[in-house]
Structures are given as C-alpha cells and as structure tokens.
C-alpha positions in Angstrom: 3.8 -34.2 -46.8 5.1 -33.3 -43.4 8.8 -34.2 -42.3 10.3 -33.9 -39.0 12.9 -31.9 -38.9 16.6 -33.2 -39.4 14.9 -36.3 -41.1 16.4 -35.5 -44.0 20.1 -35.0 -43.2 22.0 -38.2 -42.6 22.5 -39.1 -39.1 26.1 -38.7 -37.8 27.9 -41.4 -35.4 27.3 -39.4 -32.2 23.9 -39.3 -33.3 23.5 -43.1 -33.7 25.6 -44.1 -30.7 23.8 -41.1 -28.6 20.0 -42.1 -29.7 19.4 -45.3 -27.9 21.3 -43.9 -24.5 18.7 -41.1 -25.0 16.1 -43.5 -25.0 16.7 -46.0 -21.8 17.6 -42.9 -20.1 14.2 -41.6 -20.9 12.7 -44.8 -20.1 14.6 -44.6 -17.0 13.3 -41.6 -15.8 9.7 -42.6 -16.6 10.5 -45.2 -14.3 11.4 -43.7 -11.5 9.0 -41.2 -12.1 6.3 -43.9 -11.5 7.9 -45.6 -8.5 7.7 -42.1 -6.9 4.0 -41.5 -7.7 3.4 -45.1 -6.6 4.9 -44.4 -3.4 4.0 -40.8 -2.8 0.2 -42.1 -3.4 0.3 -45.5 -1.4 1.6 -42.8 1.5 -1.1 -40.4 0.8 -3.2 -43.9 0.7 -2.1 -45.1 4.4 -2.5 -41.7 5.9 -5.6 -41.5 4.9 -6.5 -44.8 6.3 -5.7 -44.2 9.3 -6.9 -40.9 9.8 -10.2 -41.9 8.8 -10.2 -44.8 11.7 -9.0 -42.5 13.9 -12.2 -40.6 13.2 -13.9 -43.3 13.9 -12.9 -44.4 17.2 -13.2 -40.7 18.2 -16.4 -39.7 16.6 -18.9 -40.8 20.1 -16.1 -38.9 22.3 -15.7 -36.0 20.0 -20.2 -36.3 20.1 -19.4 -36.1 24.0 -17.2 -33.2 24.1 -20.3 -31.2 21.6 -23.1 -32.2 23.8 -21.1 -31.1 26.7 -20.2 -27.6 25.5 -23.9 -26.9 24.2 -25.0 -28.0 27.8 -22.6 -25.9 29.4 -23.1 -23.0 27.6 -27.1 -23.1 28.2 -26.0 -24.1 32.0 -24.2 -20.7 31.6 -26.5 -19.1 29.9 -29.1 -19.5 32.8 -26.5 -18.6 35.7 -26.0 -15.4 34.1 -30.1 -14.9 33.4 -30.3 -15.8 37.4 -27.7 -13.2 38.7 -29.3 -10.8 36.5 -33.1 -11.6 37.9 -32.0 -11.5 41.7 -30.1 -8.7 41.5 -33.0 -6.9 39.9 -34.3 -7.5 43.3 -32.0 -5.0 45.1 -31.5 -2.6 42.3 -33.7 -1.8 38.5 -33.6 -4.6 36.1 -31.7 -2.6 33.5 -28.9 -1.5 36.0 -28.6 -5.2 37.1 -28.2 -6.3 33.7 -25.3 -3.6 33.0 -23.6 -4.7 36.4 -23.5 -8.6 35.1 -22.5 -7.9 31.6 -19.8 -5.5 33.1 -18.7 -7.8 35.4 -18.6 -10.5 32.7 -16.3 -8.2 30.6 -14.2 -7.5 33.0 -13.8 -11.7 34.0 -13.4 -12.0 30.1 -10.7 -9.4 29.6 -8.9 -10.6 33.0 -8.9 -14.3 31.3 -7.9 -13.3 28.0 -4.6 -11.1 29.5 -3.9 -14.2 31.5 -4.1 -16.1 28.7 -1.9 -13.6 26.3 1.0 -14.3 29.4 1.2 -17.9 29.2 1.6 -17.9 25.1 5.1 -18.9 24.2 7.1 -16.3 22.7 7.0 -16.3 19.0 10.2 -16.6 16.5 12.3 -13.5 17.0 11.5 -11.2 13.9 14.3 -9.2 12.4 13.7 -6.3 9.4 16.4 -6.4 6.5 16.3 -3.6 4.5 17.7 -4.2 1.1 19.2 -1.1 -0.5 18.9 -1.6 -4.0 21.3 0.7 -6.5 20.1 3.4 -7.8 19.9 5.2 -11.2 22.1 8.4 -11.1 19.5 9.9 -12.9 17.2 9.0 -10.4 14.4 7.1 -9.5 11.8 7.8 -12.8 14.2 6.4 -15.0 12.6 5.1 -18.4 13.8 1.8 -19.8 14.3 2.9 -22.8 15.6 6.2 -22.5 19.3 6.9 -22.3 
C-alpha cells in the first residue's frame, strides 16, 4: 500500500496551526486567479464585440474603397497602353514602350524618395558593446579542464 510521505510521522503544532492557513490561502489564490481570467476574458469578450461591429458598419465602405482601386488601376492600366500606342505613332512601338516604362520608373522612384523624406525619424539606435571577462588562458577554455 502506498503512503504519502510524512503521513507517518506525527504532525507538529506549527504543522497543525500552519495547515489550514495553507489552505484558504490556496483557496485564495484560486480565487483571484478566476476573477482575473473572468475579467481578462469578458475584456477579450467586449473587444471583440466591438471590433466585429465595427466590421460591420465598414464592410460596404471598405467594398468601396476595393472596387475603386481595381477600377483605378485598369483606368491606369489603359492610360499607360494609350501613351504607349500614340507614341508608337512618332517613334517604333518597342522604343515607345521603353520611353513609358522609363518614364514610369523614374515618376516611381521620384515618389518613393519623396515619400522616404516625409517618414518620421525612427528611435535613435545606440550599440553597447558588452565586454565580457575573459579566461587568462584564453578563449578555448574547456569546462572541465583546469
């Protein structure tokens, strides 16, 4: 038969005046424990809530906003196939095609420098350099070798 151990040694005073404070403060903690779940999950609960009727109300805007971008990129799209067509005109289709895709580089590139300038500047950055002690017998030092 299995015993717990010290079952068979005679419990002292502390032992009996320090078992049943050992208890409600266990019970205690397992109280509080809950109330935090309960309110860490009736948070998670309301967020959820309302991010989900946010969604809602902003699901035929945000439908919009994706019809509008797909338009305008065909819209785009065309432009682009129209400046290449009439300058075939003047010049050979190929070079025409090279001087609008150029040109649309260059616009690109001007945009995204522009665009670099106008970020914030990021959290100054600082290198520490932590010199750990070494071993006077040097680096390849075995653990267990003296």
């Amino acid at each position: 038969m299995a015993s717990t151990p010290g079952a068979d040694r005679p419990r002292s005073f502390f032992d009996r005046f320090t078992e049943p404070l050992a208890d409600r403060a266990r019970e205690k903690f397992e109280q509080v424990e809950d109330h935090v779940r309960e309110a860490v999950q009736s948070e998670i609960d309301a967020v959820t809530r309302s991010v989900r009727a946010r969604a809602i109300e902003v699901r035929p805007s945000a439908l919009g906003f994706a019809a509008a971008a797909l338009l305008s990129f065909f819209g785009l799209a065309l432009l682009i196939t129209s400046a290449v067509l009439g300058l075939a005109h003047a010049v050979d289709p190929w070079l025409s095609a090279l001087l609008v895709g150029v040109a649309l580089l260059l616009v690109g590139g001007g945009i995204a420098a522009w665009a670099k300038r106008r970020l914030p500047p990021g959290p100054a950055v600082s290198v520490v350099r932590i010199h750990e002690p070494v071993h006077p017998a040097g680096e390849q030092v075995h653990p267990w070798e003296d």
